[in-house]
C-alpha positions in Angstrom: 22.3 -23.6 -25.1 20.9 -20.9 -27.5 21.3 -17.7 -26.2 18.3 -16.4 -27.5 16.6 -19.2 -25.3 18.4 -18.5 -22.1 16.2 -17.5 -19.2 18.6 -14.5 -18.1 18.9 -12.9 -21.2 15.1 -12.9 -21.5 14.4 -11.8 -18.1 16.9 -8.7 -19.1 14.9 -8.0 -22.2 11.5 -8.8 -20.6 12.3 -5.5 -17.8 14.2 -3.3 -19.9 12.7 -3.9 -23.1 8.5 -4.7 -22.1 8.4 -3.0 -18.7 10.5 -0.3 -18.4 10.4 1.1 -22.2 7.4 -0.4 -23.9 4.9 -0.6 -20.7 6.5 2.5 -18.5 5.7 0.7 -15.4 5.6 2.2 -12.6 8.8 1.7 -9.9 6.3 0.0 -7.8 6.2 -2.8 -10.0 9.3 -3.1 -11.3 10.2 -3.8 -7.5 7.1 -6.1 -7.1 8.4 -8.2 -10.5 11.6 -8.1 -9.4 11.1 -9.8 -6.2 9.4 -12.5 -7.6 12.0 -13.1 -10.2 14.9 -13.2 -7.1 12.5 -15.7 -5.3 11.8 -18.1 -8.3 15.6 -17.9 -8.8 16.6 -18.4 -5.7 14.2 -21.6 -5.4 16.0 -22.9 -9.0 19.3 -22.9 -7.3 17.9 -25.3 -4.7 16.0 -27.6 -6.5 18.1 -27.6 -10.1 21.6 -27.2 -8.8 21.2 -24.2 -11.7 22.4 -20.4 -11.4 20.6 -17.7 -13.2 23.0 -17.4 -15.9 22.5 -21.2 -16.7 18.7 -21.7 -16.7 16.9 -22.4 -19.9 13.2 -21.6 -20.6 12.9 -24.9 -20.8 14.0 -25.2 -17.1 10.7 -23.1 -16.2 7.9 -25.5 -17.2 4.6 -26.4 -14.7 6.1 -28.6 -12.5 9.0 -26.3 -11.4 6.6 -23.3 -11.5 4.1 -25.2 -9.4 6.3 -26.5 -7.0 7.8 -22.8 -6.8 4.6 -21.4 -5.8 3.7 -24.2 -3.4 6.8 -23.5 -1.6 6.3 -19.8 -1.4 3.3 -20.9 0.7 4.3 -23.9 2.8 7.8 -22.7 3.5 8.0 -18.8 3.2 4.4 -18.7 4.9 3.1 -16.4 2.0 -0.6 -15.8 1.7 -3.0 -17.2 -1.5 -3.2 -13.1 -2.3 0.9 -13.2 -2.2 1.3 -16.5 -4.1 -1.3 -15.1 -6.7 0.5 -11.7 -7.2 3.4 -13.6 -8.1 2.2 -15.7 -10.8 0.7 -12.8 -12.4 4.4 -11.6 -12.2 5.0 -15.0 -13.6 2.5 -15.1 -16.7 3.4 -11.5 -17.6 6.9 -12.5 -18.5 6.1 -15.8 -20.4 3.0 -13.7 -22.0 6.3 -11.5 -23.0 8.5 -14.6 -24.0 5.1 -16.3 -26.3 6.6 -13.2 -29.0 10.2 -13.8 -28.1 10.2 -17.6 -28.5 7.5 -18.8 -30.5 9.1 -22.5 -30.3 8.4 -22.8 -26.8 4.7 -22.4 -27.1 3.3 -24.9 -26.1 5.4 -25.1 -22.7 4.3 -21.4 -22.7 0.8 -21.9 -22.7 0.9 -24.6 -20.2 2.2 -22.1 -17.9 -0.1 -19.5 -18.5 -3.1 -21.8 -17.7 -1.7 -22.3 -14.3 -4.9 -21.1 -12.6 -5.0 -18.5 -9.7 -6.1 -20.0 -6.7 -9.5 -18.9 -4.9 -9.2 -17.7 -1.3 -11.2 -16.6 1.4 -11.4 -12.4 1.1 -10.4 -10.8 4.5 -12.5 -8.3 6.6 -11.4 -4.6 6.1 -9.5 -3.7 9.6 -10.4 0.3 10.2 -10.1 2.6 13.3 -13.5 4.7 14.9 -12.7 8.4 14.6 -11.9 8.0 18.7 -9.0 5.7 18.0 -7.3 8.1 15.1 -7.5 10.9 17.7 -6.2 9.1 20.1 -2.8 8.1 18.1 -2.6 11.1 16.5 -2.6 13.0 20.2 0.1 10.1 21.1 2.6 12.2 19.1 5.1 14.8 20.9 4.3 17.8 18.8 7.2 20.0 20.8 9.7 17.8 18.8 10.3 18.5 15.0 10.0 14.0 14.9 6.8 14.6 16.9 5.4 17.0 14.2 6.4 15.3 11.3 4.6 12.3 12.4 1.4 14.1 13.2 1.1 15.7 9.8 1.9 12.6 8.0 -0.6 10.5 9.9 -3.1 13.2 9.8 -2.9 13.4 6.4 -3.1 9.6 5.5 -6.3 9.4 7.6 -8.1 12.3 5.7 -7.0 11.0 2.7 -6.3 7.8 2.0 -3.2 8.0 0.4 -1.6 4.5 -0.2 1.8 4.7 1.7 3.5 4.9 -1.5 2.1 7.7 -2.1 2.6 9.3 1.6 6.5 8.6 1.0 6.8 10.3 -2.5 4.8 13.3 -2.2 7.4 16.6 -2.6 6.3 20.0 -0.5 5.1 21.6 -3.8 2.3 18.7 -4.3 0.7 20.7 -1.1 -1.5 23.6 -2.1 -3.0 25.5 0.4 -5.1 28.5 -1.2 -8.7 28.0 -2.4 -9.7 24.6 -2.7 -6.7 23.0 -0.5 -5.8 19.6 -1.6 -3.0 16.8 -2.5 -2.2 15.8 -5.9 -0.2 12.5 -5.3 0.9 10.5 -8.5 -1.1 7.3 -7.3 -1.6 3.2 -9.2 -0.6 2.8 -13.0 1.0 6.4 -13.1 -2.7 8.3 -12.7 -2.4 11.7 -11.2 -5.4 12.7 -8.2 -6.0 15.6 -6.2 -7.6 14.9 -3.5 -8.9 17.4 -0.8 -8.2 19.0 2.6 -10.4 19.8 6.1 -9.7 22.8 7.5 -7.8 20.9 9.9 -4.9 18.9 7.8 -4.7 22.6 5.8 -3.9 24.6 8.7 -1.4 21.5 10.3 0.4 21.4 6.7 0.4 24.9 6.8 2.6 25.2 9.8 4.8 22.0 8.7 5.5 23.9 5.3 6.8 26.5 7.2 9.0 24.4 9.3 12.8 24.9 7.7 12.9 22.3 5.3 15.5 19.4 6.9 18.7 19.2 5.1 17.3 20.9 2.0 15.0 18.1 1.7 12.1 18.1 -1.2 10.3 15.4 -0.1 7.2 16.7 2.8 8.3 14.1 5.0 12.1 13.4 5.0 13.9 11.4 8.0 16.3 13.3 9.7 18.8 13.3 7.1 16.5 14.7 4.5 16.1 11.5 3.1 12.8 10.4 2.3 10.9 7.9 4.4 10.8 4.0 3.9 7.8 2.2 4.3 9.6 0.8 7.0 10.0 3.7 8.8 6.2 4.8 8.4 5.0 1.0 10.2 7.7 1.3 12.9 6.6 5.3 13.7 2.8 4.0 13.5 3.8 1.6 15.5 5.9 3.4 18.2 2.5 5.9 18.4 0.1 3.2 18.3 1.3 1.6 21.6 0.9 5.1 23.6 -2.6 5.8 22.3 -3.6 2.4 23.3 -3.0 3.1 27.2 -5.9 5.4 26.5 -8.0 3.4 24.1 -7.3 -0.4 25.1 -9.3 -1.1 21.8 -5.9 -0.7 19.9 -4.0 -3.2 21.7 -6.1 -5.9 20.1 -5.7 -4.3 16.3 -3.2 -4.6 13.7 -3.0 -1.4 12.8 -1.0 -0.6 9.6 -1.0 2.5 7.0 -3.3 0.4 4.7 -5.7 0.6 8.3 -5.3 4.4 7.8 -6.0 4.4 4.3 -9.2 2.2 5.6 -10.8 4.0 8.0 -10.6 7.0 5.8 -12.6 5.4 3.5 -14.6 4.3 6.8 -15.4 7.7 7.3 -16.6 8.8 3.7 -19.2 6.3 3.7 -20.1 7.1 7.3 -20.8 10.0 5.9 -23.0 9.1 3.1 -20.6 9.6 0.2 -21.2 7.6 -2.8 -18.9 4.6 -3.5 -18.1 5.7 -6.7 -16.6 9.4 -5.4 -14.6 7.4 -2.6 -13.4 5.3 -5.8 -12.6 8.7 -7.0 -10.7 9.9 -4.0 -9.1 6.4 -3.4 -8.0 6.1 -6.7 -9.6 2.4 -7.3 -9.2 1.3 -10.8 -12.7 -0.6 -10.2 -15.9 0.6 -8.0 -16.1 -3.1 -6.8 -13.2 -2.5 -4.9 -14.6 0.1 -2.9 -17.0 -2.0 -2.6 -15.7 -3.8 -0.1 -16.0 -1.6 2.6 -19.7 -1.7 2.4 -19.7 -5.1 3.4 -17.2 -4.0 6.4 -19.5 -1.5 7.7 -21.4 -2.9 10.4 -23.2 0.1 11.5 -24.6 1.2 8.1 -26.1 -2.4 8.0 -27.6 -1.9 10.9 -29.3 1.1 10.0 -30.3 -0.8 7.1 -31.9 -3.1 9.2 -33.8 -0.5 11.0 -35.6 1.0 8.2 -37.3 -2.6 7.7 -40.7 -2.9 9.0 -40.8 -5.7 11.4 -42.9 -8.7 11.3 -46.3 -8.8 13.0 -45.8 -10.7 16.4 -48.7 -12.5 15.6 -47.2 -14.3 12.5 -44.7 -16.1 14.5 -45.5 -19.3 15.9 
């Protein structure tokens, strides 16, 4: 086998080489490519009895690729969003192999026409302002744990911050003086700022002067002054979720998540009138026509809509 043509050694070259030095991507997806990668190799073991180290590029043509991505959906029970995001994984490395091998072009261009399947866009999940109060007072604020998880939930649903961005922020991104806000390093490395109520500044102003645990940087460390894991944020949510919905039976019936938080922020905004291109803005969407989204998920401003029409004469119906 040529070594030049050897799958591994590409894939080495593709994240060290394109990603990590050429692109700067961020960590995020490095992780995201690297899954895939792990899956697809995992998948060539079974079905061509091949390791790693012993696949060709050849090896990788539309049917395996095909049947690799079918089985991410009929046997790992991945969504059409989930299969999609990995062939995208999947085309930026043979986009990155068309310079590396130009031989192989031709299998390389099959692959990248594999088309992304069309699917069905869900409804955006959010939470009324009653059910945010409601979790948010489900948290024992005489406990250290307690206050850690109202600030950090507090602060997601005022802001919006993406839970990647929840877990990384450091105590100095905080700043508390005139014009109080968050700057979070956000999608495709792009620093924000984005504002504080009165409210999250004065909680964030008592958890700043909390003794930092362990020495810890990061504004919300576990108890070892580690930082968080987005595991760790779901299961607290969780935990906090299930009290508040003994008062708010409404929850029970949702799947609520940090992305829900980072919804129903963006809920409120536009309950409030705010254009969908500031809440781009403040969400940090590379396209308006994502933020768009929640305008079709907002019943209520629909319904006022509705009520500015004139209705129709009673006498024109039959």
């Amino acid at each position: 086998m040529n070594p030049a043509c050897n799958v591994a050694t590409l894939i080495e070259h593709y994240f060290t080489e394109r990603l990590m030095r050429q692109r700067n991507v961020s960590a995020n997806t490095i992780a995201s490519y690297r899954d895939t990668f792990r899956l697809l190799f995992t998948f060539a073991q079974a079905r061509l009895r091949k390791p790693p180290s012993a696949l060709a590029l050849d090896d990788l043509d539309v049917p395996f690729i095909s049947a690799f991505l079918a089985d991410l959906e009929t046997k790992r029970g991945a969504s059409v969003g989930t299969r999609n995001l990995r062939l995208t994984a999947i085309r930026s490395f043979f986009r990155f192999a068309s310079f590396e091998e130009p031989a192989h072009s031709a299998l390389i261009q099959r692959v990248l026409a594999i088309p992304s399947k069309r699917h069905d866009k869900r409804q955006v999940h959010f939470l009324t302002r009653p059910e945010i109060e409601a979790v948010l007072a489900a948290t024992d604020r005489t406990t250290w744990l307690g206050r850690r998880d109202h600030t950090l939930l507090l602060l997601a649903a005022q802001t919006g911050l993406r839970l990647s961005e929840l877990i990384n922020l450091d105590r100095d991104a905080i700043h508390l003086g005139a014009g109080a806000h968050v700057r979070c390093v956000g999608k495709g490395r792009k620093e924000r700022c984005t504002p504080l109520t009165s409210l999250a500044r004065s909680v964030l102003q008592a958890w700043l002067k909390e003794p930092a645990c362990h020495g810890a940087s990061a504004l919300f460390p576990n108890v070892h002054g580690a930082r968080l894991s987005a595991d760790s944020v779901q299961s607290l949510l969780a935990k906090h979720v299930r009290v508040a919905s003994k008062r708010y039976p409404s929850l029970a019936s949702k799947r609520v998540s940090p992305h829900v938080l980072r919804h129903s922020a963006a809920m409120e905004l536009l309950q409030a009138g705010v254009d969908c291109s500031v809440i781009a803005l403040w969400l940090g969407h590379e396209s308006i026509e994502t933020t768009q989204t929640y305008l079709h998920a907002h019943l209520a401003l629909k319904e006022a809509a509705l009520a500015k029409l004139k209705p129709y004469e009673r006498g024109s119906l039959p």
